[in-house]
C-alpha positions in Angstrom: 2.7 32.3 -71.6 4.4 35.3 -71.6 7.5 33.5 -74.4 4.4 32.6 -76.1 3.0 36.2 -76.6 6.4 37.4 -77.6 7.1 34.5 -80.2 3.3 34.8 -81.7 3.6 38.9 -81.7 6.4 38.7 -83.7 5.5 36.3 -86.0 2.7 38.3 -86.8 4.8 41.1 -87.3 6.7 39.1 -89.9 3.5 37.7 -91.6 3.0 41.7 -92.2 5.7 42.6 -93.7 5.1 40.0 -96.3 1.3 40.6 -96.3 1.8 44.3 -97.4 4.4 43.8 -100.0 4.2 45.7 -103.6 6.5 46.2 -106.0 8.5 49.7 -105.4 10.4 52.0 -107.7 14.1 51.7 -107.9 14.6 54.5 -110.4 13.1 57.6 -110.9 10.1 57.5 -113.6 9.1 60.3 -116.2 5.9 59.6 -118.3 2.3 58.4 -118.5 1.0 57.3 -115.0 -3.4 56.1 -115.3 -5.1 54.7 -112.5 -8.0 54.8 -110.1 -8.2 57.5 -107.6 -7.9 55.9 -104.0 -7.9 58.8 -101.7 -7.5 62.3 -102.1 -5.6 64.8 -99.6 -3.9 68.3 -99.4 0.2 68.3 -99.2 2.0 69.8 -96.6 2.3 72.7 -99.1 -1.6 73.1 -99.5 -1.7 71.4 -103.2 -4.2 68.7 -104.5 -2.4 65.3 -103.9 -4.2 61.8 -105.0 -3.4 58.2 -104.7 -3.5 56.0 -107.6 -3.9 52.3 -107.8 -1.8 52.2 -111.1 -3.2 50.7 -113.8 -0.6 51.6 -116.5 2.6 52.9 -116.5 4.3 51.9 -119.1 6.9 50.3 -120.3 7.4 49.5 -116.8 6.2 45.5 -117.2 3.2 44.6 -114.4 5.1 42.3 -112.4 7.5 45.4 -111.5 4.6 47.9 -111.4 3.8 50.1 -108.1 0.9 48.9 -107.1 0.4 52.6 -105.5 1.6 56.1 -105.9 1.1 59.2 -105.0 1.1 62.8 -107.1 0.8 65.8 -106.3 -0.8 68.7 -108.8 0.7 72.2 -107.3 -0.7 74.3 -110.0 -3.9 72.6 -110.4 -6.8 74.5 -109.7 -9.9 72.6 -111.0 -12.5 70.7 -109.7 -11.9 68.2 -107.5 -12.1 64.6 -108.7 -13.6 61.7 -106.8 -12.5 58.4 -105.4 -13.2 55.7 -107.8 -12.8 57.7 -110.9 -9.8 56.6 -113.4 -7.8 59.6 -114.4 -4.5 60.1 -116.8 -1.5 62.0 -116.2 2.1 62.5 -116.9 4.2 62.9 -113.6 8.1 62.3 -112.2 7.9 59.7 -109.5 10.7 58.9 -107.6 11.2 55.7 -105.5 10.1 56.3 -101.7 12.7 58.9 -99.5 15.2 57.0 -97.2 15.9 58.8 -94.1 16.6 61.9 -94.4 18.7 62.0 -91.2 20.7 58.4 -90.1 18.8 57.3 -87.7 16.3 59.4 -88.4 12.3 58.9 -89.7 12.4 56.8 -92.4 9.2 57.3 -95.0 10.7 54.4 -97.2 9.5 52.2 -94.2 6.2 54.6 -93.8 5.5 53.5 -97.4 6.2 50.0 -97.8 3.5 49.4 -94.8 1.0 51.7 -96.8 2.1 49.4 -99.9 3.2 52.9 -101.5 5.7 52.2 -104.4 6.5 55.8 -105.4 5.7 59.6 -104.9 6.3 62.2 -107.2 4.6 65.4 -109.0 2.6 66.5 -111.9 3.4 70.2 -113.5 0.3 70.2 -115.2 -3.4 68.3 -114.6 -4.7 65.5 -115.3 -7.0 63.9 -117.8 -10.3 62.1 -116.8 -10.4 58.7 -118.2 -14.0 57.1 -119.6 -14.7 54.2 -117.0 -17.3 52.8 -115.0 -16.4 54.6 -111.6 -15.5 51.9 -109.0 -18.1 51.9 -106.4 -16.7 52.0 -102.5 -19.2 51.6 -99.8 -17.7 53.6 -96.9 -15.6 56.1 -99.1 -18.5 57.5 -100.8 -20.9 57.6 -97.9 -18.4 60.0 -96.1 -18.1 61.8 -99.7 -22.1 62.2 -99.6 -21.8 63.1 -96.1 -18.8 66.1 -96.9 -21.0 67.2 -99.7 -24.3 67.6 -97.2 -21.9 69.4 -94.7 -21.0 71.4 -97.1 -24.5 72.6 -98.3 -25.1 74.1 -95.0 -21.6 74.8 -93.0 -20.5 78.6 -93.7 -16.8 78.9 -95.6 -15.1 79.7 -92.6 -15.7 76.6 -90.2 -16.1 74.2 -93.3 -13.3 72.6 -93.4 -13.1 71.9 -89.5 -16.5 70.8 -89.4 -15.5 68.0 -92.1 -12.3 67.0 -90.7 -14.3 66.2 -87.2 -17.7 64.8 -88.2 -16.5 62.7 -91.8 -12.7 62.6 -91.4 -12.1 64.5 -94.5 -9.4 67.2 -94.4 -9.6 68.4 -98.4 -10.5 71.5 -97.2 -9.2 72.0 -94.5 -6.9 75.7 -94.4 -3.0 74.8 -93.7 -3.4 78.2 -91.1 -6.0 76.5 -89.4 -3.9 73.4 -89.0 -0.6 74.9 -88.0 -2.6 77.3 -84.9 -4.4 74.3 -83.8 -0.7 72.4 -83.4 0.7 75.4 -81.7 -2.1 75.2 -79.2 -2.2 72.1 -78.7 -5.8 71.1 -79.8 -4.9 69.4 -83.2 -6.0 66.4 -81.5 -9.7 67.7 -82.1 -9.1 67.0 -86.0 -8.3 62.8 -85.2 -11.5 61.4 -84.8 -11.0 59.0 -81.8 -12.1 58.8 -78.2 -13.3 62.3 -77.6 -15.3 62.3 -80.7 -16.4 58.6 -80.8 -17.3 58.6 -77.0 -19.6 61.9 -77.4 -21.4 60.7 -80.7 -22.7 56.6 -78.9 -23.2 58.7 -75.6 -25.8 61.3 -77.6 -27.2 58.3 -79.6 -27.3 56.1 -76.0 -29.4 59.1 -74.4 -31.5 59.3 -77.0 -32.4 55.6 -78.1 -33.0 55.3 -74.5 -35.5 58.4 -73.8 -37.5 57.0 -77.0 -37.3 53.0 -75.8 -39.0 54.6 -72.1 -41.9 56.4 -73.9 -42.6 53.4 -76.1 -45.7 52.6 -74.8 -44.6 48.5 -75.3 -43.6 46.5 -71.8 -40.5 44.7 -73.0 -38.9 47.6 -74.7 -39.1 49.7 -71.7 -37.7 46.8 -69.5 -34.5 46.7 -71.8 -34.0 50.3 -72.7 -30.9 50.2 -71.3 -30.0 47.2 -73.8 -31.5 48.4 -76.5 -29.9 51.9 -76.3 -26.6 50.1 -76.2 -26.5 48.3 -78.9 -27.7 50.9 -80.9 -24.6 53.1 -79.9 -22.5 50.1 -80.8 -24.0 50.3 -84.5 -23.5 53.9 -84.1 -20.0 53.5 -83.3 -19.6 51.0 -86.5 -21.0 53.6 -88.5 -18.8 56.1 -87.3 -15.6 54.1 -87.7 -16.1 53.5 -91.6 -16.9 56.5 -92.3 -13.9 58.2 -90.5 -12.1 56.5 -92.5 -10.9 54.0 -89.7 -8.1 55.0 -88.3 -5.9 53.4 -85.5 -6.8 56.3 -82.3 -11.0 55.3 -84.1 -10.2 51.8 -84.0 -8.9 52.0 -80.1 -11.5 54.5 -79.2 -14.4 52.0 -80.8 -13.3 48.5 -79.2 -13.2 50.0 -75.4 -16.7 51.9 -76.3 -18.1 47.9 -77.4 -16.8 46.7 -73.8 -18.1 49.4 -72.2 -21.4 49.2 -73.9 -21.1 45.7 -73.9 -20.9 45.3 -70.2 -24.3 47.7 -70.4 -25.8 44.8 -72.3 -25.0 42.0 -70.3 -25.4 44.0 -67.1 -22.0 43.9 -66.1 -19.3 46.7 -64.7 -16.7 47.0 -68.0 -13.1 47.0 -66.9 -11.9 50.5 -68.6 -7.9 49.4 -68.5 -8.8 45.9 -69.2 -10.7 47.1 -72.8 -8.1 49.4 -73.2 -5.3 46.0 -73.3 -8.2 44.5 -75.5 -7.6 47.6 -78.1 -4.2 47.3 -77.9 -4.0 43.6 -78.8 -6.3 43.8 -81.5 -4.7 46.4 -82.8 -1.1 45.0 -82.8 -2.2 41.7 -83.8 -3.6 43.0 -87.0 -1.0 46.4 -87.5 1.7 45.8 -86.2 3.6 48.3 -87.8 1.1 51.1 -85.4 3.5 50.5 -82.5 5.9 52.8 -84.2 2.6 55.6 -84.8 2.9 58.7 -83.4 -1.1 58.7 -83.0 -0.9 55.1 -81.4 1.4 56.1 -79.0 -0.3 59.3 -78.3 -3.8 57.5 -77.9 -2.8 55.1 -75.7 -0.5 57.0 -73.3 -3.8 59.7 -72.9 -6.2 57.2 -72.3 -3.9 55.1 -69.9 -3.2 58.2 -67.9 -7.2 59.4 -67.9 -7.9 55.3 -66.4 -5.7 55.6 -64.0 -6.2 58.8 -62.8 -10.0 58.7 -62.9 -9.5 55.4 -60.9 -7.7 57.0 -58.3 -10.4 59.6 -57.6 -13.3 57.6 -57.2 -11.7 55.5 -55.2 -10.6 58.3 -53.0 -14.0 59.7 -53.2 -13.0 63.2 -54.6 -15.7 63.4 -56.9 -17.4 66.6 -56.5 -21.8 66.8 -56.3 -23.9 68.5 -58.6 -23.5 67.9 -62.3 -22.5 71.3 -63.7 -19.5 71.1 -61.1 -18.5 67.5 -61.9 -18.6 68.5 -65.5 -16.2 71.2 -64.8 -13.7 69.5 -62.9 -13.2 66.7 -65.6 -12.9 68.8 -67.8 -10.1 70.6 -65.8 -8.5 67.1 -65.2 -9.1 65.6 -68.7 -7.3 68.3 -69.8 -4.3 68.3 -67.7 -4.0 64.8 -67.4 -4.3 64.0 -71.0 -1.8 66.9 -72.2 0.5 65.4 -69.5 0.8 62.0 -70.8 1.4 63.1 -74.5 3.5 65.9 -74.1 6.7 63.8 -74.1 5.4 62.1 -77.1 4.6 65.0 -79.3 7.8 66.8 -78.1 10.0 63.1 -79.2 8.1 62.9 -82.7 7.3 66.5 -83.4 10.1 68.3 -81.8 8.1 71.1 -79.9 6.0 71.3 -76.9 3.0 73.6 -77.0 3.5 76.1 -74.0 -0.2 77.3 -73.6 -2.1 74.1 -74.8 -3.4 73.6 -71.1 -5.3 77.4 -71.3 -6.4 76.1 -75.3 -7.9 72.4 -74.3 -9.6 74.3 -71.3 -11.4 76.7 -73.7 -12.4 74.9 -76.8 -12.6 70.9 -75.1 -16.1 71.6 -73.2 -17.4 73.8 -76.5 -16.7 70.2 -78.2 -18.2 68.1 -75.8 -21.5 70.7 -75.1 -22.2 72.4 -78.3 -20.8 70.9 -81.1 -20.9 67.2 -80.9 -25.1 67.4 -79.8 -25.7 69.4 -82.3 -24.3 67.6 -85.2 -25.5 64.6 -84.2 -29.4 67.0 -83.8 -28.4 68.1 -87.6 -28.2 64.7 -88.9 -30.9 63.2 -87.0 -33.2 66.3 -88.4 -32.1 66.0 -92.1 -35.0 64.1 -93.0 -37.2 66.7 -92.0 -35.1 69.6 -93.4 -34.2 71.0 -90.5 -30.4 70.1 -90.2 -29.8 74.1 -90.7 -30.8 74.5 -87.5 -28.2 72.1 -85.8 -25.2 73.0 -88.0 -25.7 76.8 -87.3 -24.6 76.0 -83.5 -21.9 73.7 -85.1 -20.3 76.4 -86.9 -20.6 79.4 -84.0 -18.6 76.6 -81.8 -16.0 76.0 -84.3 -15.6 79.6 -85.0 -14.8 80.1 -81.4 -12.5 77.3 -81.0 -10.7 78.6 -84.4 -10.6 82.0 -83.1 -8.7 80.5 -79.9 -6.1 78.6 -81.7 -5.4 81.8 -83.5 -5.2 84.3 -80.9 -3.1 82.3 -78.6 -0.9 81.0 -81.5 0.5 84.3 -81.7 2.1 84.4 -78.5 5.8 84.6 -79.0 5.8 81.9 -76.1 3.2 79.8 -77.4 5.7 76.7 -78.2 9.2 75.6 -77.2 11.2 73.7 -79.9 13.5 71.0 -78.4 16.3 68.0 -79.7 15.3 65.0 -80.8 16.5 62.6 -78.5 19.1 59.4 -79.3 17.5 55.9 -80.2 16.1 53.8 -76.9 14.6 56.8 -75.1 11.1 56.6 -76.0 11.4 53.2 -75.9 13.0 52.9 -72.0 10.7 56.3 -70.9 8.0 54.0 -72.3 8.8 51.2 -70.1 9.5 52.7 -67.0 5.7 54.4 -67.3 4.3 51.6 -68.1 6.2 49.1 -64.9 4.3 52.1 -62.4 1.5 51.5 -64.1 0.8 47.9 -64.0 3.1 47.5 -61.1 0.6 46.1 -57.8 3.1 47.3 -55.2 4.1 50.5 -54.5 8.0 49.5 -53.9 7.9 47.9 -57.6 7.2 51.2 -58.8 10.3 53.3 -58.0 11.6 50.8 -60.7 9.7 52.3 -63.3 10.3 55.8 -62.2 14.2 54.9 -62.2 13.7 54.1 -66.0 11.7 57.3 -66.7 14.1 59.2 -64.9 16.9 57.4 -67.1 15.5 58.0 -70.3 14.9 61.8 -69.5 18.7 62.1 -68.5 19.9 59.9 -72.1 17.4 62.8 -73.9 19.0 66.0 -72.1 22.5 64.3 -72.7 21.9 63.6 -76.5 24.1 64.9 -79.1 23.5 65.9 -81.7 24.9 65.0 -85.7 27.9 67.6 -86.4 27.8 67.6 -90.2 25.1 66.0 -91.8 25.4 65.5 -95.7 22.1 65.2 -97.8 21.1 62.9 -100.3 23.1 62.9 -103.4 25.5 65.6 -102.0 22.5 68.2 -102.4 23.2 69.9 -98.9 25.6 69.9 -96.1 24.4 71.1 -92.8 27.3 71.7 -89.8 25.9 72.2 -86.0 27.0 75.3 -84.3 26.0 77.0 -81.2 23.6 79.6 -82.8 22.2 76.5 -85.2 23.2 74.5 -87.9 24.7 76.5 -90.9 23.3 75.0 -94.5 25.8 75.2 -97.2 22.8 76.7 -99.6 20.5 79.5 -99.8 17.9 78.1 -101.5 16.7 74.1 -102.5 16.6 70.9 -99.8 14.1 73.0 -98.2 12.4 69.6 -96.4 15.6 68.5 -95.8 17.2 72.0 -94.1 13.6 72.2 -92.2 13.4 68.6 -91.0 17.3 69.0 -89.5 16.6 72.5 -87.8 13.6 71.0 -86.0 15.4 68.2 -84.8 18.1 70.1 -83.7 15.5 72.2 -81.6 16.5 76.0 -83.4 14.5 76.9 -86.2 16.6 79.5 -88.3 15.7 81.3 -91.5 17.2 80.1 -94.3 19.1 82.9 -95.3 20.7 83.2 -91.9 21.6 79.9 -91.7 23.5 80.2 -95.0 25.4 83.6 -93.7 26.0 81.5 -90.6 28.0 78.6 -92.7 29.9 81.8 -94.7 31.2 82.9 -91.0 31.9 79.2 -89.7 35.5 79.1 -91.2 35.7 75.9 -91.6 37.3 73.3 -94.2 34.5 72.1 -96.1 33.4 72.4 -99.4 30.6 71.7 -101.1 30.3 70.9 -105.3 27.1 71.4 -106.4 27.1 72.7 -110.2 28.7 70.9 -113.4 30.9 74.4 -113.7 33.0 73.9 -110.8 32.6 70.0 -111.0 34.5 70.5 -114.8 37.9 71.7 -113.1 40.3 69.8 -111.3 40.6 71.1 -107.5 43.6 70.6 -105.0 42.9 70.6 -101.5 44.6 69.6 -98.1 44.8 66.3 -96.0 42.0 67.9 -93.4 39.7 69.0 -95.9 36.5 67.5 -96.5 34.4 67.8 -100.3 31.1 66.8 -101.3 30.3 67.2 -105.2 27.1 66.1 -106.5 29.5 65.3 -109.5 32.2 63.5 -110.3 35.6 65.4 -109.7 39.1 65.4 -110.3 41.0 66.2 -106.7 44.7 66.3 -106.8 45.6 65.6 -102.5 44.5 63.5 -99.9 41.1 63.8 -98.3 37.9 62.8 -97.5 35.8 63.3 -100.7 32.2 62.4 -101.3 31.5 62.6 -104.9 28.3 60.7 -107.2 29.8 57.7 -107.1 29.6 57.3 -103.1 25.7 58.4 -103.2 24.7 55.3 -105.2 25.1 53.4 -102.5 24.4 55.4 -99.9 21.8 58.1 -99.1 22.2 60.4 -95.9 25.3 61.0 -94.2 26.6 61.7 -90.5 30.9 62.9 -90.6 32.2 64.3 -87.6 35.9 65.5 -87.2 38.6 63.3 -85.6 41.1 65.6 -84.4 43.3 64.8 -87.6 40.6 65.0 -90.1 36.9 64.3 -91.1 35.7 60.7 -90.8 32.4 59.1 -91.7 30.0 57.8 -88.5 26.9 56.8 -89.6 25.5 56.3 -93.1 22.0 55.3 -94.5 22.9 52.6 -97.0 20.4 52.1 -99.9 20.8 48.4 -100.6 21.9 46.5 -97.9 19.9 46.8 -94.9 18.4 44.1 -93.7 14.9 44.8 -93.8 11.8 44.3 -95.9 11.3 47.6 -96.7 15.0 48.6 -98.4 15.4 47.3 -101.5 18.6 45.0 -102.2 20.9 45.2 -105.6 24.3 44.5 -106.6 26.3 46.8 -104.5 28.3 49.4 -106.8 32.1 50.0 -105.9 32.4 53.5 -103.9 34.4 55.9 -103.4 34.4 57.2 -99.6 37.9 57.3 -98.6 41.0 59.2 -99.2 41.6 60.4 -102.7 45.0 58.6 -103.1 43.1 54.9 -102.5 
């Protein structure tokens, strides 16, 4: 059974990767790019960013077309167009990133599952095309329901109170975002258990209290029933208009066991509809095994089961239900930022130092005040009266924003650390999960051998010496203050994404003084100028040109013609001069998601070959 499982799970992770296919750039574009609007989002810079189902984008021919891209407008400042609508615009897109790092995240994957065949910019706007809008059931219910947020949340708690009740983040302040992550209560903005189990239990309550003072004998006898399949609609409701989501997804199939064991009168088995989710999940996504928020979902909820489990069995659970509320608050909270912490510190490279204080302040505001009375506004927008509901939605998001602040400004309020080597997560993952579904309680120091393993391999992990950008743009060496960046300015995605896996953040400017104090033998060839004249240099020298250059000696060069076949690179010093370790090649990888061409000749060797 279990060869079975294996051999069908990764068949359907094969019958994926040819489900999602779309054509993809393989050359950067300039000109006219017209489609329909699919969804519409902020940039990590704060600008207007859309996705397009292209429509024309000529004179690239159909059959090579993206089927998707995505544009961002930084300097547009208009109104806000809607899903559905066709709109014009001229925009450089450029084929998907590689990794920027080897070994590193690689969006070119990210995209190819998303069916994403470029990204790129617009300098100016856009142009609204004349064409029946396309009409999309769930998208522009949770547009109507933004709008009705909008016509009676205050500015300042706006954009929280969309991003938790409709799932839409447009407005949504980038400060807001970044306290929330320092204090660890961003998860409040991914609508999943926490928000899906508060909304079916309010909508459970009340469909019940209404079913007992029906004055009819059979609804009273099955107000139990009737209540729970109510929040089960509720739930489906919820889900589309979240915009369905893996952590929704997960959080909506255990809520249908557990409501569904309240229908047919039977006790639901939490970890057992947790595996359910999992299965579903995987069987029809396989690609969310590698998603931060899958990972992070599962590994809170696990840890909640089991310890929950292990307290009513022991029969610690306190009397009196302002006390019981307390203490699971207390435990949800340090349970749940247990489990993920690893997690967020392996994909996000920080670990939020006062999150436990934040989730204990703003969790229960959540749970008592806000999720009631959104679901009180909505109910009472028929009768005009949702005012009254959302005015106790905003006070609670006010304080929770005014938390996140105040405790984000603590010079101690997160620790940045290393990104650890390949297999870690994976073998930490392991060894958690043998204790968990381990029976015996021998069988479980096998597991916590494995975690203890992986934790070593992380606190051992070195780090990349010299790692060369894309197209020779940046070199970055690793020293003991930081890594020193060849440039003051440009790369700046590139420069921040290496810092924060290296675990020290630096300014920019001092991590360009710091590679003019390093005195080492490397140079770096950016402009035309100095590409123009022939250089000499030593046998131990290493040079990366984003030109094509004339060198008169041996050594290790890096020039344009290297980067067409190769992206990202990882050199490290051999005692008699550089060498190349690990590369990100463009064309020959064997996977899906990387693009294969005629390979070009290189030059990556010494100057004399």
């Amino acid at each position: 059974m279990l060869l079975f499982i294996t051999t069908l799970g990764a068949g359907a992770a094969s019958l994926r990767s040819y489900v999602v296919w779309a054509p993809s750039l393989s050359y950067p574009y300039y000109g006219e790019v017209q489609g329909v609007i699919c969804t519409i989002d902020r940039s990590a810079s704060g600008s207007l960013r859309v996705t397009l189902r292209v429509s024309e984008m000529d004179p690239i021919s159909e059959r090579h077309r993206p089927q998707y891209v995505r544009i961002s407008f930084p300097k547009y400042a208009g109104d806000i167009p809607e899903i559905g609508h066709s709109i014009k615009t001229t925009a450089y897109v450029t084929p998907p990133q590689g990794p920027i790092e080897p070994d590193g995240f690689d969006f070119r994957r990210h995209a190819y599952f998303q069916s994403l065949g470029g990204v790129g910019y617009a300098r100016k706007g856009f142009e609204r095309i004349d064409a029946p809008r396309e009409q999309r059931f769930w998208k522009d219910r949770q547009r109507r329901l933004s709008n009705f947020i909008a016509e009676h949340m205050a500015e300042r708690s706006l954009g929280f109170a969309q991003a938790i009740i409709s799932g839409d983040r447009l407005n949504l302040s980038l400060q807001v975002i970044e306290d929330l992550r320092s204090t660890n209560l961003a998860h409040l903005l991914a609508i999943s258990g926490l928000h899906m189990r508060l909304l079916t239990t309010v909508v459970f309550g009340l469909l019940r209290m209404i079913c007992v003072v029906v004055p009819i004998g059979h609804i009273r006898c099955h107000a139990r029933s009737i209540a729970a399949f109510g929040a089960i609609l509720a739930g489906v409701a919820y889900l589309g208009l979240s915009g369905n989501s893996i952590a929704t997804q997960r959080a909506f199939v255990m809520i249908a066991c557990s409501f569904g064991g309240v229908i047919l009168s039977r006790r639901a088995l939490t970890l057992r509809s947790l595996a359910l989710a999992a299965l579903i999940i995987l069987a029809l996504r396989p690609e969310a095994l590698y998603s931060p928020g899958f990972q992070m979902s599962f590994a809170a909820t696990i840890a909640l089961v089991i310890v929950f489990d292990f307290i009513t069995r022991r029969g610690w659970v306190t009397s009196g239900l302002v006390l019981k509320y307390i203490t699971g608050a207390v435990v949800s909270s340090v349970v749940a930022g247990l489990a993920t912490a690893p997690i967020a510190a392996i994909h996000f490279n920080q670990i939020s130092q006062i999150g436990y204080i934040a989730n204990l302040l703003a969790v229960p505001v959540i749970a008592l005040v806000i999720a009631p009375a959104a679901v009180i506004a909505l109910a009472l927008s028929p009768l005009h009266l949702a005012p009254v509901g959302f005015w106790f939605v905003d006070l609670g998001l006010t304080w929770i924003q005014f938390i996140a602040g105040y405790l984000a400004e603590f010079d101690l309020a997160v620790r940045m650390n290393k990104t650890p080597m390949d297999g870690v997560l994976p073998l930490f993952s392991f060894g958690v999960l043998w204790c968990v579904l381990w029976s015996g309680k021998y069988g479980k120091s096998i597991g916590l051998l494995a975690a203890f393993i992986a934790v070593e391999l992380w606190a051992a992990t070195r780090r990349p010496e010299i790692l060369i950008a894309d197209q020779g743009r940046l070199i970055g060496v690793l020293s003991d203050q930081g890594r020193a960046l060849s440039k003051e300015k440009g790369q700046g995605f590139v420069a921040d994404v290496w810092m924060e896996n290296d675990g020290i953040k630096l300014d920019r400017r001092d991590a360009h003084d710091l590679w003019q104090g390093l005195g080492h033998n490397i140079t770096h060839i950016w402009s035309k100028k100095e590409a123009a004249k022939t250089h000499s240099f030593d046998t131990d020298e290493l040079i990366v040109s984003h030109h094509d250059i004339e060198v008169i000696g041996r050594c290790l060069i890096l020039q344009k013609r290297y980067f067409y076949d190769f992206d990202a690179t990882y050199v490290v010093w051999s005692g008699e001069g550089y060498a190349i370790k690990k590369r990100v090649d463009k064309h020959h990888a064997p996977y899906a998601w990387r693009p294969t061409s005629r390979r070009r000749q290189s030059i990556c060797t010494d100057q004399s070959d």
